[in-house]
N, C-alpha and C positions, 0 to 999 in steps of 0.2 A: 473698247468703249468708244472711243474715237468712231470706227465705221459705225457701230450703232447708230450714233448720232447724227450724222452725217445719211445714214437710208431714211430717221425721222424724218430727216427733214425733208428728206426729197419729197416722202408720201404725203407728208402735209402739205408742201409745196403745190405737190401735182392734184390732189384733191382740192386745193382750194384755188388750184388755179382755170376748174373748171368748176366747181361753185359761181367763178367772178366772169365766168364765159359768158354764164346765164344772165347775171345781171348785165352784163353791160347789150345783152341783146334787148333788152329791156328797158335802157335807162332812160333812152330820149322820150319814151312814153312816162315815165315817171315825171320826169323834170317838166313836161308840157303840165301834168297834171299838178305837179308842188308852183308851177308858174303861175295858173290859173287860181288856186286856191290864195297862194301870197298875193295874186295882184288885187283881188278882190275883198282881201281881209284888210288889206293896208288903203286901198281908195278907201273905203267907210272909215275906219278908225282912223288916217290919217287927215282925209282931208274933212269930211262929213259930220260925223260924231263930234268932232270941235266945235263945229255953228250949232250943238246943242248943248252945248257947258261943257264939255270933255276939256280939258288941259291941250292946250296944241304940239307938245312933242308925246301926245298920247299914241300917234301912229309909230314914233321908234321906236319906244316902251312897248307894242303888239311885236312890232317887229322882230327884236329880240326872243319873245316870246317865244316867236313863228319858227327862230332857228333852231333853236332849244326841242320846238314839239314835232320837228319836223320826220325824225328816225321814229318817234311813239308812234304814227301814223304807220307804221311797215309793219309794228307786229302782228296785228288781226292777221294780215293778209299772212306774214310770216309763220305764225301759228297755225292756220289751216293746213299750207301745205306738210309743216314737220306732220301734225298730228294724222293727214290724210297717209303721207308715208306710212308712218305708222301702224296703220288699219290696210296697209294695200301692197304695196312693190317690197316696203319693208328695206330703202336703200340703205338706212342707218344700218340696219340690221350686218348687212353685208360688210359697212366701213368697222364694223368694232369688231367682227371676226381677224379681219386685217393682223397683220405682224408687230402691231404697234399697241400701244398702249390706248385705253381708252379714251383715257383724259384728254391723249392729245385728238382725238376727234371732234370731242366737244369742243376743244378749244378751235379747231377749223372752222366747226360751225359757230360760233360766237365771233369769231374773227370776220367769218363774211359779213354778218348781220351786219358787222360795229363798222366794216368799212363800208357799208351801204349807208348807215345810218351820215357813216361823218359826211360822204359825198353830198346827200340828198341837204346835209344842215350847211354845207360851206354854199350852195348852190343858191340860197336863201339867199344870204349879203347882197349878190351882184342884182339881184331881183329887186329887194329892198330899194336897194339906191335907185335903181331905175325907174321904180314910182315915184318914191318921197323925194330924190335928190337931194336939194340944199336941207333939207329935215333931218339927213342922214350926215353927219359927219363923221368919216372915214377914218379920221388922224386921231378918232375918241378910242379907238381899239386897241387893247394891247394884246398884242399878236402871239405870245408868247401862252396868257394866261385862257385866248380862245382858243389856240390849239386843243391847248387842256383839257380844257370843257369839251371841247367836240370828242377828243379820244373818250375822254371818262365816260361822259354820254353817250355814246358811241356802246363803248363794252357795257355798258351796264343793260342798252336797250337788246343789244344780243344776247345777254342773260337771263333778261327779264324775258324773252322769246319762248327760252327751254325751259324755263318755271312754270310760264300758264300752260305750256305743251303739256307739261307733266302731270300738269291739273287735270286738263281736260281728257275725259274718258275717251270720249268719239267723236265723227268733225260734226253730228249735229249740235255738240256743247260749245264748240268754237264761236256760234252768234252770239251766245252770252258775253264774252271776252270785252267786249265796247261798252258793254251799259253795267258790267260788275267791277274790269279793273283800270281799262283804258280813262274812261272819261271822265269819274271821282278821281283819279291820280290828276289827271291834265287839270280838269277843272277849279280843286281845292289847292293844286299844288301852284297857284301863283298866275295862271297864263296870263289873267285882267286883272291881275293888282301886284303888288308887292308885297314881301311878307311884312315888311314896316310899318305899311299902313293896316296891315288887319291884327299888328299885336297893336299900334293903339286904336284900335277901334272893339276887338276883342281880344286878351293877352293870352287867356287862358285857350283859347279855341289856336291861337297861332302856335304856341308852345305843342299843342296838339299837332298842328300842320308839319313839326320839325321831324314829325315820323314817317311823310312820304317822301320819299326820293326824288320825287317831281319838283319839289320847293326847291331842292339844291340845285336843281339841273338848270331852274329857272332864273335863279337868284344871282347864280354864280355868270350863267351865259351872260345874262344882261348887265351886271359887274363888266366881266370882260370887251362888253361893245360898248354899253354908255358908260361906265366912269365906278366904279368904288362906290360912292356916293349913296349912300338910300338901300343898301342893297348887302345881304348876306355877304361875309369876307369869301372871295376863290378860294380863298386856301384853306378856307372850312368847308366849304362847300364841297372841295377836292376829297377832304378829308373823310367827310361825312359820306358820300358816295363810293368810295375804297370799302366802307365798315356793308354798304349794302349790296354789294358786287359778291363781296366772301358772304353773305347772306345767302345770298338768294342763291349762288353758284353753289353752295353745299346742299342747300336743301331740292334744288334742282336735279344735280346729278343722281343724291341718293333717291329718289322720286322716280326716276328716269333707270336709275339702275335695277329697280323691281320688276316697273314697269317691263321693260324690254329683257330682262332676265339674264345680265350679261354678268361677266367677273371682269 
């Protein structure tokens, strides 16, 4: 039982240790582009959108935002290529014939997503600061309960990869992916308000909002940067994203398991 365990993990090791080749041949082109995008959302909403009635620490409020939606940003492009595999080279194909179990495949592949995810969201903060500066207070973070967040968020956006994967029939269905699941999640789930203020402004539609997973991701991040305060508890939010990880990962796999015809 022991070497069993022990060959896992190497395979999983060794497969995800070139998964993470790839990304990192790729990263600094990433981070120019998460650079370019944060520095441009945060001048307007920070400094701009203020001198038109905006609240002035509206730009840390985006900003949070921004760390939070920054791994949702990698699934289109992550989606195409699972689902181009798929339909062509078929590399999954070949990793679930492997000596190993399947699950633990999926979880390599969800492992990478999630460490993509958390690098591209920690990469955010040092950005943040370097626009906003004195806007951004540092010492407001509790370190412990963004970690959290980044991990949870993290796996949940590499889950949520292999879910639309498993939607999508062929890569011409992948351009739907932005305007059916990406951009109502991002959009209703919090990114320019709070869930606070749209249960008092509408209770009954926010109590609705408590069904996408964007809300917690959103609520919770910005908990952990700016303060408790105004903001869904972490530890529900923690909570409530655990209940949609085993969601979405059951209905994923079995979805996937048809799909690709494996035991």
């Amino acid at each position: 039982m022991i070497i069993n365990k022990h060959f896992y993990f190497n395979v999983f090791k060794n497969l995800l240790k070139i998964d993470l080749k790839l990304f990192v041949e790729i990263i600094w082109n990433k981070i120019i582009d998460l650079f370019i995008w944060v520095t441009c959302m945060i001048l307007i909403m920070g400094y701009v959108m203020p001198l038109l009635g905006l609240a002035n620490g509206y730009g840390v409020f985006q900003l949070a935002g921004l760390v939070a939606s920054a791994g949702l940003f990698e699934v289109e492009p992550s989606v195409m290529s699972l689902v181009s595999d798929f339909e062509g080279d078929r590399l999954i194909s070949y990793q679930l014939i492997l000596p190993v179990t399947s699950l633990l495949i999926f979880i390599k592949i969800i492992t990478n997503y999630a460490l993509s995810a958390i690098i591209l969201g920690l990469c955010v903060v040092p950005m943040g600061k370097l626009v906003l500066w004195n806007q951004f207070d540092l010492t407001q973070i509790n370190i412990i309960q963004f970690a959290l967040m980044l991990i949870m968020s993290g796996i949940f956006y590499g889950i949520f990869i292999l879910w639309i994967s498993s939607l999508c029939k062929n890569v011409s269905k992948v351009g739907n992916v932005w305007m059916r699941f990406i951009f109502p999640l991002w959009f209703l789930g919090g990114f320019q308000f709070s869930w606070n203020v749209l249960y008092k402004l509408v209770p009954k539609l926010a109590y609705v909002d408590l069904l996408n997973p964007m809300t917690y991701i959103m609520e919770g991040m910005r908990a952990a940067l700016l303060g408790q305060t105004g903001y869904i508890s972490v530890w529900f939010c923690i909570a409530a994203l655990s209940i949609f990880i085993m969601i979405f990962s059951w209905i994923a796999i079995i979805r996937l398991k048809k799909r690709l015809d494996y035991v």
